[in-house]
C-alpha positions as CSV (number, residue, x, y, z in Angstrom):
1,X,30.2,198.6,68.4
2,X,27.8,196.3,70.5
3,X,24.9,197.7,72.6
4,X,26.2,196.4,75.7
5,X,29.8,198.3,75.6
6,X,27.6,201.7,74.7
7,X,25.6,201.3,78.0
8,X,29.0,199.8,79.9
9,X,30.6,202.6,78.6
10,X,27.6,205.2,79.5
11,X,27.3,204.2,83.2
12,X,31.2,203.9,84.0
13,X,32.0,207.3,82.4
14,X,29.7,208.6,84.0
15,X,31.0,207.4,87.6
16,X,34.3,208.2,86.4
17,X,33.7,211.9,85.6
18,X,31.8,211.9,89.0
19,X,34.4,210.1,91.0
20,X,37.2,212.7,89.3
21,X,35.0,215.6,90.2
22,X,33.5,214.6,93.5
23,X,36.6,215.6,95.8
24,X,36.6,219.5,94.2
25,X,32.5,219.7,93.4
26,X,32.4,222.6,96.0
27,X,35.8,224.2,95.3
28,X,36.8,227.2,93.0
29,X,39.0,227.5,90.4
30,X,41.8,229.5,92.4
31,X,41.6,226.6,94.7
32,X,41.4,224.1,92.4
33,X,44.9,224.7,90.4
34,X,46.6,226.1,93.2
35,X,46.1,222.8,94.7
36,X,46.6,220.2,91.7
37,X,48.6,222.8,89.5
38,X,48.5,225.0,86.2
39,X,46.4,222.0,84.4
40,X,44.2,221.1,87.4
41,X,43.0,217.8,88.7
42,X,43.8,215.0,86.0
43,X,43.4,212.0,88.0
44,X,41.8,210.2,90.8
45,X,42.0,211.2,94.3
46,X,41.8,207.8,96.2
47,X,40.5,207.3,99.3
48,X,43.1,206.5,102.2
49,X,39.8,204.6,103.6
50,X,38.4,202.4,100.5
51,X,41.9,202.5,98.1
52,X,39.3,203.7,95.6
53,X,37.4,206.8,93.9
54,X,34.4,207.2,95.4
55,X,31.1,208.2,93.6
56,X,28.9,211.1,94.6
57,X,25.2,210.5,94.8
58,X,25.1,211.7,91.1
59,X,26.3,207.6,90.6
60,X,24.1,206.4,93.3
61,X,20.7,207.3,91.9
62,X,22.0,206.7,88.5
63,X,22.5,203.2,89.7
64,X,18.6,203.4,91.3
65,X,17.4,204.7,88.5
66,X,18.7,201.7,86.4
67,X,17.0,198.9,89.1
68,X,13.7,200.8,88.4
69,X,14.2,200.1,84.7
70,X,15.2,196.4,85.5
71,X,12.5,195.6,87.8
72,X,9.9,197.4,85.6
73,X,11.2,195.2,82.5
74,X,10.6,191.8,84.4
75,X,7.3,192.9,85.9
76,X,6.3,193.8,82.0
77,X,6.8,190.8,81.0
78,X,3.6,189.2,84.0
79,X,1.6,192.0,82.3
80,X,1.6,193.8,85.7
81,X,4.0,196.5,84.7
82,X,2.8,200.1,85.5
83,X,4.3,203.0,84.0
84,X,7.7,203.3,84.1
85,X,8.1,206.6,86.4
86,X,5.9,204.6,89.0
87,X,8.8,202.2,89.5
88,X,11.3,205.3,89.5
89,X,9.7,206.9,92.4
90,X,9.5,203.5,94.3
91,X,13.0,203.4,93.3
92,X,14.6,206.6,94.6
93,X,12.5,206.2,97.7
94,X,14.8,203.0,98.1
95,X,17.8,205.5,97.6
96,X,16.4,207.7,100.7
97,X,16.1,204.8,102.9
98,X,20.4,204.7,102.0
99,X,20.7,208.3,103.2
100,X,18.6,207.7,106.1
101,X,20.0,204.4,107.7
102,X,22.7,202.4,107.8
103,X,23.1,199.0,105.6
104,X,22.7,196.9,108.7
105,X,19.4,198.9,109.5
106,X,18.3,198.6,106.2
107,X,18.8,194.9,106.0
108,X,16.5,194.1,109.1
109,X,14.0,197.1,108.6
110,X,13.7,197.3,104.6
111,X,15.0,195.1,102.8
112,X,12.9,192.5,104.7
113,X,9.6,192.8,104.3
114,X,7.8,195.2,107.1
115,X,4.8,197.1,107.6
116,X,6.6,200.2,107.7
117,X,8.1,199.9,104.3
118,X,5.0,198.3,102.4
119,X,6.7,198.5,99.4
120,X,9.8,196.7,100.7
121,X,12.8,197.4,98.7
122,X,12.8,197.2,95.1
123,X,16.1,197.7,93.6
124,X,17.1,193.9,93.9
125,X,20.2,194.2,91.5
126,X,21.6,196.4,94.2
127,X,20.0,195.8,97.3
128,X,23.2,193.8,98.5
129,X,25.5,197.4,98.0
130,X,26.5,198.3,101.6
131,X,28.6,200.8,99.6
132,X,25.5,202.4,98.5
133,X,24.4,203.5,102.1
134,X,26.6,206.1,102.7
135,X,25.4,210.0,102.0
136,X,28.1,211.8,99.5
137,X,26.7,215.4,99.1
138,X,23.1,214.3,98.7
139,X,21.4,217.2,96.8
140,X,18.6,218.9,99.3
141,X,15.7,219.2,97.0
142,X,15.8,215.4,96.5
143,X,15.6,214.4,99.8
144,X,13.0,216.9,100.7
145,X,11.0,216.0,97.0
146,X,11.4,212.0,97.6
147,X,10.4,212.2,101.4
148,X,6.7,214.5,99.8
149,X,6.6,211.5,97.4
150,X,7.0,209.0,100.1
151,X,3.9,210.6,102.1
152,X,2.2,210.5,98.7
153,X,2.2,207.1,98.8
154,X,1.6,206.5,101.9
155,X,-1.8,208.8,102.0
156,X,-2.2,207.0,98.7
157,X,-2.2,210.4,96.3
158,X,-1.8,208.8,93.2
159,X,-0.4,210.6,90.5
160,X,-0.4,210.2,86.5
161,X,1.9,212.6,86.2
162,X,4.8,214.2,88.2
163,X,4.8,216.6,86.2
164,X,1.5,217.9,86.8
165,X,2.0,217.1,90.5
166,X,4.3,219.6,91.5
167,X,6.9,219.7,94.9
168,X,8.8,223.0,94.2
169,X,9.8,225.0,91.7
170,X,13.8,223.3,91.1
171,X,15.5,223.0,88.0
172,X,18.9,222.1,90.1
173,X,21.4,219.7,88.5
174,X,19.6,217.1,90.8
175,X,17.4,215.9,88.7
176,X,19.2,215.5,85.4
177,X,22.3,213.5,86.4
178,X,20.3,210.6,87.2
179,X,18.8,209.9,84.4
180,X,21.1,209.1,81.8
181,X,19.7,205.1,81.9
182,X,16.9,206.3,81.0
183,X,18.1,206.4,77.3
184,X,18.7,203.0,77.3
185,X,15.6,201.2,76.5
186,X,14.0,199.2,74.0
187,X,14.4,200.5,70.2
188,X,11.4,202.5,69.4
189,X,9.1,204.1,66.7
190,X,8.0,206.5,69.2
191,X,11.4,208.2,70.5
192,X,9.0,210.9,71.9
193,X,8.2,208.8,74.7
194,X,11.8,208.0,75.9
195,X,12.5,211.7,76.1
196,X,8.8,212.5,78.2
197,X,9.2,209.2,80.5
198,X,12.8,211.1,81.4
199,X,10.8,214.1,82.0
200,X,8.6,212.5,84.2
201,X,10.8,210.6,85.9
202,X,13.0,213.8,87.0
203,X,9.9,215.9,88.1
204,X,9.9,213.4,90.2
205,X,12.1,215.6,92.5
206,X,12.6,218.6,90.6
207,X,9.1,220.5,89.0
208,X,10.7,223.6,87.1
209,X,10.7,222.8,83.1
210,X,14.2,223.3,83.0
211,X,14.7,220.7,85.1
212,X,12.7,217.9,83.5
213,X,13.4,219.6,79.9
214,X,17.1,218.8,80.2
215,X,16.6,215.5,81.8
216,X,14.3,214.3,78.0
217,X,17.5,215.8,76.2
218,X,20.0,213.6,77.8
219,X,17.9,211.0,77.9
220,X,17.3,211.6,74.0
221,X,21.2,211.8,73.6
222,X,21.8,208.7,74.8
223,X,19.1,206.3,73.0
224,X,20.2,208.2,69.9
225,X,23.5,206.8,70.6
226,X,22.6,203.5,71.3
227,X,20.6,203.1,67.9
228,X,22.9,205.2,65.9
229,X,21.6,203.3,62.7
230,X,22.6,206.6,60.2
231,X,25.9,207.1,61.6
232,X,25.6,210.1,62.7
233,X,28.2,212.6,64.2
234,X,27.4,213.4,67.9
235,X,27.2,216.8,67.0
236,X,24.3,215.6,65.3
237,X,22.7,213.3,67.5
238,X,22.3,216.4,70.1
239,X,20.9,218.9,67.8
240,X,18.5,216.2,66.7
241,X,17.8,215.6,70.4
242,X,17.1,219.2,71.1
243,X,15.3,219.8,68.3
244,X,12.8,216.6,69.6
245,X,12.7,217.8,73.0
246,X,11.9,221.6,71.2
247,X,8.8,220.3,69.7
248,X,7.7,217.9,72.9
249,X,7.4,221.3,74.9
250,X,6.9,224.1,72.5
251,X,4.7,225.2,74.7
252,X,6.6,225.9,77.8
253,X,7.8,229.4,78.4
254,X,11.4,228.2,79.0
255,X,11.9,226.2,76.3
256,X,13.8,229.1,74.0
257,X,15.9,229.1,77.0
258,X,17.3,225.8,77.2
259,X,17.4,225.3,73.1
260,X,19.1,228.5,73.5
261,X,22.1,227.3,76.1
262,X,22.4,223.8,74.2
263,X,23.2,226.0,70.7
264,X,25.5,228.2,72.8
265,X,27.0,225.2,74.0
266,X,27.4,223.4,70.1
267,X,28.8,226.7,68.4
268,X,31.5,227.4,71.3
269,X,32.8,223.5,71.2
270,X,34.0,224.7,67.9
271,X,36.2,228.0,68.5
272,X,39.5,227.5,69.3
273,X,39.1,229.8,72.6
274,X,40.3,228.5,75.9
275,X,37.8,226.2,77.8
276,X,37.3,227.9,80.4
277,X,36.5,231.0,78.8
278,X,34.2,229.1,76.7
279,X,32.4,227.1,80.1
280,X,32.3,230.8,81.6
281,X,29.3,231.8,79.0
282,X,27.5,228.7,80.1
283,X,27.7,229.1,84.0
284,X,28.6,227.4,86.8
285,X,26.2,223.5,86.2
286,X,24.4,224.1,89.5
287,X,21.2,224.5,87.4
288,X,20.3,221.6,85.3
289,X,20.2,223.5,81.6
290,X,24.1,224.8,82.1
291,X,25.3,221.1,83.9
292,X,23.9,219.9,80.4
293,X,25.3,222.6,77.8
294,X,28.5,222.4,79.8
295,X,28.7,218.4,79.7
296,X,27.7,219.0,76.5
297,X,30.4,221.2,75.2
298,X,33.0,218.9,76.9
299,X,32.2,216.0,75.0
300,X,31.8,217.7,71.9
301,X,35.1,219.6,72.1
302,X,36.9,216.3,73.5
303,X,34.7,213.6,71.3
304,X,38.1,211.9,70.5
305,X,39.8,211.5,74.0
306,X,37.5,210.8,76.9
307,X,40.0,211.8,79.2
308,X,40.4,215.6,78.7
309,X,36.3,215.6,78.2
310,X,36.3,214.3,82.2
311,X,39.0,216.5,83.4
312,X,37.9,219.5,81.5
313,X,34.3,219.1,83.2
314,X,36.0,218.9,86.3
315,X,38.7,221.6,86.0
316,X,36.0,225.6,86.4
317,X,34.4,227.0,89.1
318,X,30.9,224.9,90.1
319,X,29.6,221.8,90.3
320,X,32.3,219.1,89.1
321,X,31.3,215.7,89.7
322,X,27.5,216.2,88.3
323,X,29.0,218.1,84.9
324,X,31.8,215.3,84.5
325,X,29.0,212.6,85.0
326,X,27.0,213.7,82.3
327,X,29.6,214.7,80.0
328,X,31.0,210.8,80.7
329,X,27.5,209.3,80.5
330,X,27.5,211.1,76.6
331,X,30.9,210.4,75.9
332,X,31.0,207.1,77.6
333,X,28.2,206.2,75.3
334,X,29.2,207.0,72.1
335,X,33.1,205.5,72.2
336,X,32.2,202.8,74.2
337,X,33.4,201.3,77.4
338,X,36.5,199.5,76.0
339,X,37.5,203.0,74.2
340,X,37.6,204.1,78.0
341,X,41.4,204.8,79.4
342,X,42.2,202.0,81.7
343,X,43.1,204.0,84.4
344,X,39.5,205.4,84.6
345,X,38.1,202.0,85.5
346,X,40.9,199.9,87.5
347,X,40.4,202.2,91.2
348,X,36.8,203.3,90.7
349,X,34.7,202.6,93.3
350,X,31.6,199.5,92.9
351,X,33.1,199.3,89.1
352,X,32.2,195.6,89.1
353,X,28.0,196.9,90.8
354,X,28.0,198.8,87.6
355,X,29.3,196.7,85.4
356,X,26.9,194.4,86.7
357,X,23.7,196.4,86.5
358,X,24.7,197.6,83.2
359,X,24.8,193.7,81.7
360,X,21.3,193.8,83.5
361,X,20.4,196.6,81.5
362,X,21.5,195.4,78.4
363,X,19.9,192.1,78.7
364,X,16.7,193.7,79.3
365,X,16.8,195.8,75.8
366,X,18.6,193.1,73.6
């Protein structure tokens, strides 16, 4: 399997687990199969608006996220290229100007240069979205972290490290299912640095070490993937990951906690229990360590059938769309996107934007 159907596959499971999840993200589980049934929501809900499944703004960023990679891989090349996570907060700024006007707005205010907006609007590969500017659930601790970052910038408080420079104290599922591109870089010696570039570029908006912690494991999860040279299984690849991300921040005092979830998460993908007794012992996925372990479990107890991995993550009490993106991001990954049911890509909303910035991606690490 080429490089280019791992990422395709990454990015459009991930929008199809978040498209599934996003009409019952807020919605119990007595709701949820009283509603769709004993075996819950198993397919799209389509818009009566768009005729398509729309993405949350879990796929939104993600997409960001991906132009930040892009346009600091071309600026690399001038020898201009700052660090990576510079570009990401640029970025995601460009993904607050979608939740704050419309596409029209944007396209006379923004996009264009103007004085307002010094920075103009970097995410070219998606600048011409008008899908993109509409606000699906935004999380809270984003918009308040991005629009801190934004006055950073323009009081010119330059910072090194987000990490160091704190907003709050969040380790909300915010953070983490964003950053799944950020896996898909350049093969490496130094595979430390994809996972702490992940870290930085979610503390961003989230400054608890949970938060960032779980963003270097995916992030670690999915390069592995990519250069999966040993063949290894992918129960392997995450407790490889983990045990990276372990070592990175043995120093933190929640790191036992997060290595802790993620085992949890391994073992219980191997009982024969019901899933939903089995997701119960993870929690709920508001919190970025249990969105992981619980995406995690899915893909692991579902690594053959990407389906029930989307529609399990979907299917408990808690955040939906973000576990089902990261679960398909994982899963997406390592079966590839022509392994990926039909029926999953035909209705999904911007399929093609994704595709597209996916091919973008790929060209940029080929």
């Amino acid at each position: 399997m080429n490089i280019k159907d791992r990422v395709r596959g990454s990015l459009i499971g991930g929008a199809a687990g978040d498209a599934l999840g996003y009409v019952v993200e807020f919605s119990r589980e007595s709701t949820i199969f009283r509603q769709y049934g004993e075996k819950g929501l198993r397919r799209y809900r389509i818009s009566p608006t768009i005729h398509k499944a729309i993405i949350s703004d879990d796929t939104q960023m993600t997409l960001f996220t991906a132009a930040a990679m892009i346009v600091y891989d071309e600026l690399k090349k001038t020898g201009l290229s700052a660090p990576l996570r510079e570009y990401a907060n640029i970025a995601y700024q460009d993904w607050l100007i979608t939740q704050e006007m419309t596409y029209e707005e944007a396209s006379t205010k923004v996009i264009k240069d103007s004085p307002d907006y010094p920075d103009g609007f970097i995410s070219v590969v998606i600048k011409d979205v008008p899908e993109l500017f509409q606000r699906r659930t935004p999380v809270v601790t984003s918009l308040n972290a991005l629009q801190t970052r934004r006055d950073q910038r323009v009081n010119h408080e330059h910072a090194d490290s987000f990490i160091a420079s704190k907003v709050n104290d969040s380790h909300d599922c915010g953070a983490i299912t964003r950053i799944a591109p950020l896996g898909m870089v350049k093969k490496t010696d130094d595979i430390a640095s994809v996972a702490i570039e992940a870290a930085e570029c979610a503390a961003i908006t989230h400054s608890h070490p949970l938060g960032y912690m779980s963003a270097s494991v995916l992030a670690e999860i999915i390069y592995r993937i990519l250069y999966n040279d040993e063949e290894l299984t992918l129960k392997e690849i995450v407790e490889n990951s983990m045990a990276d991300v372990a070592d990175i921040f043995r120093d933190e005092a929640d790191i036992d906690k997060l290595v802790n979830i993620v085992n949890q998460a391994v073992k219980l993908s191997e009982n024969d229990d019901a899933d939903l007794d089995n997701i119960h012992q993870l929690g709920e996925g508001w919190y970025a360590e249990e969105v992981l372990a619980i995406a995690i479990y899915c893909a692991l107890k579902y690594k053959d059938d990407f389906s029930e991995c989307i529609i399990t993550a979907v299917n408990f009490n808690g955040d939906s769309d973000s576990t089902a993106a990261i679960a398909g991001n994982i899963l997406g990954a390592y079966i590839g996107y022509d392994a990926i049911d039909h029926k999953w890509k035909e209705q999904l909303e911007i399929a093609d934007v994704i595709i597209n910035v996916a091919d973008y991606l790929t060209d940029t690490i080929e």
